[in-house]
C-alpha positions, 0 to 999 in steps of 0.5 A: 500500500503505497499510493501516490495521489493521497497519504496512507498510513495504518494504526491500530487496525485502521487504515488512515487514508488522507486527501492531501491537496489542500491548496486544491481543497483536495480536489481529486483527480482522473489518477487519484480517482483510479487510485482510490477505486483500487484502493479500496478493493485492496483493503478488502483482503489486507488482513492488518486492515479491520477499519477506515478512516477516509478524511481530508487535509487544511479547509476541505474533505473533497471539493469533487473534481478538479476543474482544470485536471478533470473538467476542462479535460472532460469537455473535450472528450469523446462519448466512450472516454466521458463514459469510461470515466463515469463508470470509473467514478461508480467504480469507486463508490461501489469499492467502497460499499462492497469493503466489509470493513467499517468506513468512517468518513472524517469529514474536516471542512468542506464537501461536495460533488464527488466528496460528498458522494463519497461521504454517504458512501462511508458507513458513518460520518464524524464532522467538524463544525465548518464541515459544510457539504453539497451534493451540486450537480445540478448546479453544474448542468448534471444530474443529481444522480451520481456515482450512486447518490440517488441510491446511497441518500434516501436511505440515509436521510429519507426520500424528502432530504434526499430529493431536497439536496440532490435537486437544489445542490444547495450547500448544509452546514453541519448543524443542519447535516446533523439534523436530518441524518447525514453527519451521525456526529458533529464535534468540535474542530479541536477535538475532531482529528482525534475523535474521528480516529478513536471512532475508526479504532473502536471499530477495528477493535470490534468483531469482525466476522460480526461487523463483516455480516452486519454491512453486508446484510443491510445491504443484501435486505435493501431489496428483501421482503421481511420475511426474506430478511428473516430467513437471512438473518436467522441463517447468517446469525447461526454462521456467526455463532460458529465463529471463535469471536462469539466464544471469546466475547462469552469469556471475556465476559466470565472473566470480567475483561474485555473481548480480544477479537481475532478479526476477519469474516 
């Protein structure tokens, strides 16, 4: 793990992956996109791994694409290059939900275009106060529905808010963030670098195999009936008691001490 367009560091299980383009509020480009995407489909079988944290330097979390290395580009090229691009764009989305390992998103300043999307992509989100965030593609000509946005916000904060903020493009501050849903947590900007990383840690530190099951099937039962979820769930749950994390959290709690997790599903 050794990534060129973005910083890259592990500690305590977790991945600490930085976007470090403060002069461009960390705006990304068509290499860090791609290396992003592959990124996170490595972290997938990287057993030292068992979080992460996704967050930003200076002023912003992400601001999108860069203007001049991306959409200056975009402009001039042809229908199969934009699309390679859009589906690369979805590419990373997708890694990022198909890693069955907790993501926290440390959103630090502002967010917005793909930044944002990548935010609700994240299992949880931990802002600072400044972290204000929009989902602007209409303001640009496109459509709200972007890189997964459209599938990603109704279920985070209902149809209403999602419909609200994908068709006005409209920036929220964190407050207002807060209130609906999208920012699970808001702290202050002294205490957020270490905040959002103590988050990140307490899920590294917690069962995998569980962890793994628990975003895979919220996911999996997006499209079930009740009684298919039930069927799931009774058969996953039966798979996660077989594992030696279920036997360790029952010692740990007969010997009054907390639970050493082996990790991994």
């Amino acid at each position: 793990m050794n990534p060129q367009h973005f910083r890259y560091h592990e500690e305590d299980g977790v991945a600490v992956v930085r976007l470090d383009r403060p002069e461009r509020l960390n705006a990304l480009t068509f290499e860090s996109y791609r290396e992003l995407t592959d990124t996170f489909a490595a972290l997938r079988t990287r057993s030292s791994v068992r979080s992460v944290l996704l967050t930003g330097t200076g002023r912003a979390f992400c601001s999108g694409g860069d203007q001049k290395d991306i959409i200056a580009r975009l402009l001039e090229a042809d229908a199969a290059q934009v699309q390679a691009f859009t589906r690369m764009t979805c590419d990373l989305i997708a890694n990022m939900l198909r890693l069955e390992k907790p993501i926290v998103c440390g959103v630090n300043g502002l967010a917005c275009g793909a930044g944002a999307v990548m935010a609700a992509a994240a299992d949880v989100r931990i802002a600072a106060p400044s972290a204000k965030i929009a989902f602007l593609f209409t303001k640009v000509g496109l459509s709200g529905a972007d890189m997964g946005a459209a599938w990603l916000l109704p279920k985070i904060v209902g149809m209403g808010h999602a419909k609200e903020l994908l068709l006005e493009g409209e920036f929220i501050d964190a407050a207002h963030a807060h209130r609906i849903g999208l920012y699970n947590r808001v702290v202050p900007e002294a205490e957020f670098a270490a905040a959002a990383l103590a988050w990140a840690k307490k899920l590294a530190a917690g069962p995998g195999m569980g962890m793994a099951i628990t975003k895979r099937m919220v996911h999996a039962e997006a499209t079930m009936s009740f009684e298919e979820a039930l069927a799931a769930e009774g058969w996953v749950q039966a798979e996660c008691m077989a594992h030696p994390d279920y036997a360790e959290a029952h010692e740990a709690f007969l010997q009054k001490r907390a639970p050493r997790f082996k990790g991994g599903a």
